[in-house]
Backbone as a ProteinNet text record, in pm:
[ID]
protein_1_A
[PRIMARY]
XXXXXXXXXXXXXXXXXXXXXXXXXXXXXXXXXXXXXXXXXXXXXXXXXXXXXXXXXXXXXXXXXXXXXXXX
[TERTIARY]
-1964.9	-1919	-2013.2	-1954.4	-2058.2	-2100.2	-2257.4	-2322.4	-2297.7	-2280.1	-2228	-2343	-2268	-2303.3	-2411.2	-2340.2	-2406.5	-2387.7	-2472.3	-2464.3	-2497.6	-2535.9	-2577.5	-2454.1	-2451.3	-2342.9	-2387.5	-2325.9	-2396	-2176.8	-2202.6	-2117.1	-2151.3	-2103.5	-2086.9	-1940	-2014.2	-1859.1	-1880.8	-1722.1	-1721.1	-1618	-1589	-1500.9	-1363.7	-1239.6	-1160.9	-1187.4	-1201.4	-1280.3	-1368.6	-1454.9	-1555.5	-1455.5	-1380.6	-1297.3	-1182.7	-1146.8	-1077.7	-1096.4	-1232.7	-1319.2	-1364.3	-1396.6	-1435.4	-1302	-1223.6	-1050.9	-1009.2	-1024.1	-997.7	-1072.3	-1236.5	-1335.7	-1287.2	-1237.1	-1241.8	-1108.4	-1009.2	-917.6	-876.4	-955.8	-968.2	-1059.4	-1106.8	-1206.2	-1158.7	-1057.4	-998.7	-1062.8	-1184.1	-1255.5	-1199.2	-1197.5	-1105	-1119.8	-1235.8	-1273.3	-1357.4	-1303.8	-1403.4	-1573.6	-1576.2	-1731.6	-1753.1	-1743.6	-1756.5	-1769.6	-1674.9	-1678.5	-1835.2	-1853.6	-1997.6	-2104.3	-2121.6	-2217.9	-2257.6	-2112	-2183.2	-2245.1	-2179.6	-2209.6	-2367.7	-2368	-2553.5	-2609.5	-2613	-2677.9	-2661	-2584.4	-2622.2	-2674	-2680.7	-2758.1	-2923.8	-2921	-3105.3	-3156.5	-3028.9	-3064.9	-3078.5	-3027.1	-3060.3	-3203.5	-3217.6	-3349.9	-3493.6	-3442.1	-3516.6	-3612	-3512.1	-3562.9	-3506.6	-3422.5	-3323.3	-3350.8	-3442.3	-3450.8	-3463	-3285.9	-3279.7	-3290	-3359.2	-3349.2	-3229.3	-3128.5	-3081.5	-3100.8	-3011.6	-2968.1	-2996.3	-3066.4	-3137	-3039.9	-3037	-2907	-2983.8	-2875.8	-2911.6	-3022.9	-3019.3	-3172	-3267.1	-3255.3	-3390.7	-3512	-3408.5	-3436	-3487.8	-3533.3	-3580.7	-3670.1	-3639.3	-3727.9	-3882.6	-3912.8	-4052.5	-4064.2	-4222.5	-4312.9	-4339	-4244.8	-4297	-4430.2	-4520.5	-4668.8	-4763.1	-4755	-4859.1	-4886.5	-4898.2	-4930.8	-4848.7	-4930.9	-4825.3	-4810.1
5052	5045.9	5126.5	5191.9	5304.2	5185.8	5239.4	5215.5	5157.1	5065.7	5078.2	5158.2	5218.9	5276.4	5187.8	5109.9	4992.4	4869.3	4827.5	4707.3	4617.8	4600.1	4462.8	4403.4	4290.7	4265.6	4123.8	4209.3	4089.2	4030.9	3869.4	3796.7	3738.2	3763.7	3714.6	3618.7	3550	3532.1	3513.2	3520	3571.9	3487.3	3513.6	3440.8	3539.3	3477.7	3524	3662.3	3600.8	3721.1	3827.9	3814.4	3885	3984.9	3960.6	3982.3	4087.8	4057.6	4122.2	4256.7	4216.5	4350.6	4440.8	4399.4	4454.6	4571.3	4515.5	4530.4	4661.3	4610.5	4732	4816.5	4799.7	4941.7	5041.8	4942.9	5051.7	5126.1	5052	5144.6	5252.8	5197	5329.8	5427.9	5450.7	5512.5	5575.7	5515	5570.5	5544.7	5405.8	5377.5	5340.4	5389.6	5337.9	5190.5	5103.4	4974.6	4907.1	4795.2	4666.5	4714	4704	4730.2	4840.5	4957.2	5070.4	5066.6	4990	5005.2	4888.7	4790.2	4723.8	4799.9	4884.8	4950.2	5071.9	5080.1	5221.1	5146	5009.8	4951.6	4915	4852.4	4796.4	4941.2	5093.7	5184.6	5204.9	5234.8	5242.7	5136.5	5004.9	4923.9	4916	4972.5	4992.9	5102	5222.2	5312.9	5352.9	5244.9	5203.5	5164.5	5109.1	5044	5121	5247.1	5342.5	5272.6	5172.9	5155.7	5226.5	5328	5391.9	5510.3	5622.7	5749.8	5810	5854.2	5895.5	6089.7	6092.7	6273.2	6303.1	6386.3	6415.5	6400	6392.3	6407.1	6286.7	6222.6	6065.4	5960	5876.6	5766.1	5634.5	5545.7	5396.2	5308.6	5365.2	5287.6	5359.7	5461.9	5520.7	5426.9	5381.4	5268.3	5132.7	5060.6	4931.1	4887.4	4750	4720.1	4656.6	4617.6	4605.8	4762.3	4810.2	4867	4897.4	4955.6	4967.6	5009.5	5094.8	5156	5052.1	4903.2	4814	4839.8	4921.4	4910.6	4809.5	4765.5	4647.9	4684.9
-1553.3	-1691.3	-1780.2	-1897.9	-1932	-2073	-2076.1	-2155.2	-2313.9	-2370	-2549.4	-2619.5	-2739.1	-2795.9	-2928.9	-2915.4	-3081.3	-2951.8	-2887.1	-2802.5	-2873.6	-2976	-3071.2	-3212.7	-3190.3	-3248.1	-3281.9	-3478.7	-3587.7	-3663.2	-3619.8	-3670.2	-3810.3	-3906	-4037	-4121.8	-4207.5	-4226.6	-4372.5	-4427.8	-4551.9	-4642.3	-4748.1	-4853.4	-4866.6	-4866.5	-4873.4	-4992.4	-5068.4	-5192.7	-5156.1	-5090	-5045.7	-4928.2	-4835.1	-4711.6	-4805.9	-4914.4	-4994.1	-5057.5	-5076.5	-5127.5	-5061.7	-4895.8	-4859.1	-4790.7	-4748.9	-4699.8	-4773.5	-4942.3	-5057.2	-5045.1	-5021.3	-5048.5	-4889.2	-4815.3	-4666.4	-4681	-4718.3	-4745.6	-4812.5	-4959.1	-5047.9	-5013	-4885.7	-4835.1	-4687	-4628.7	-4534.2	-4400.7	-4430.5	-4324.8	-4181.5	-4071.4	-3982.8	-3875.2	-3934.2	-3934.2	-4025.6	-3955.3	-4076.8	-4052.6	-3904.6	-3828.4	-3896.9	-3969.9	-3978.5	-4162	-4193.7	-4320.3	-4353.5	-4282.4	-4323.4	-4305.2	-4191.5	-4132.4	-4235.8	-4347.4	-4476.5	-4543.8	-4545.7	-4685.4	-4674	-4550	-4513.7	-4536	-4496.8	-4485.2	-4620.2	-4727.3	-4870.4	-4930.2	-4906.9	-4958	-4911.2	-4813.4	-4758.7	-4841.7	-4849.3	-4887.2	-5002.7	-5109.3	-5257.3	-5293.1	-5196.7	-5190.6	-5151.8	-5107.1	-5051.9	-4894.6	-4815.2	-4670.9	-4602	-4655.5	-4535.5	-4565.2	-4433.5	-4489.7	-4384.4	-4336.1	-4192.3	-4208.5	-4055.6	-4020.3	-3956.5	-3947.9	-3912.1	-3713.7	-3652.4	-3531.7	-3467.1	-3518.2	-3499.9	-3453	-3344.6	-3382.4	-3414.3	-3408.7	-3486.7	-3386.9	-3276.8	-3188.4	-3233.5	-3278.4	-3292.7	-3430.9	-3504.7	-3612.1	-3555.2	-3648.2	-3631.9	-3727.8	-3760.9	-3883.6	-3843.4	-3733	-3713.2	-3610.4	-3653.6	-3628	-3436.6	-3390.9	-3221	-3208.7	-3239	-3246.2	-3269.9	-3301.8	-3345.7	-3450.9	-3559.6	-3672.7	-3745.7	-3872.7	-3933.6	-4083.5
[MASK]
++++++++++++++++++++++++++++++++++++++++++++++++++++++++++++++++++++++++

């Protein structure tokens, strides 16, 4: 079986309201999933914040929020 690409998988749950909004922003956006449409929304919300400051060609393992090198 080949490898997943995103092998980690985060369950949330939400308010009909919240499920609504989110439903509307992916559509008016042409997102072609729910998984896909959270995954912009978390990456512009880090990236508001200035925790998100990816290089190009990089994928999503290459990330992580604790420190692999031991530094803290």
């Amino acid at each position: 079986m080949a490898e997943l690409e995103r092998p980690e998988r985060l369950q949330i749950m939400l308010t009909s309201d919240e499920l609504a909004a989110l439903e509307n922003w992916r559509f008016d956006r042409r997102m072609p999933s729910r998984s896909a449409a959270v995954r912009e929304l978390l990456r512009r919300g880090l990236a508001s914040d200035g925790f998100l400051t990816a290089e190009q060609g990089l994928k999503s393992q290459d990330y992580g929020i604790l420190p692999t090198d031991g530094a803290e």
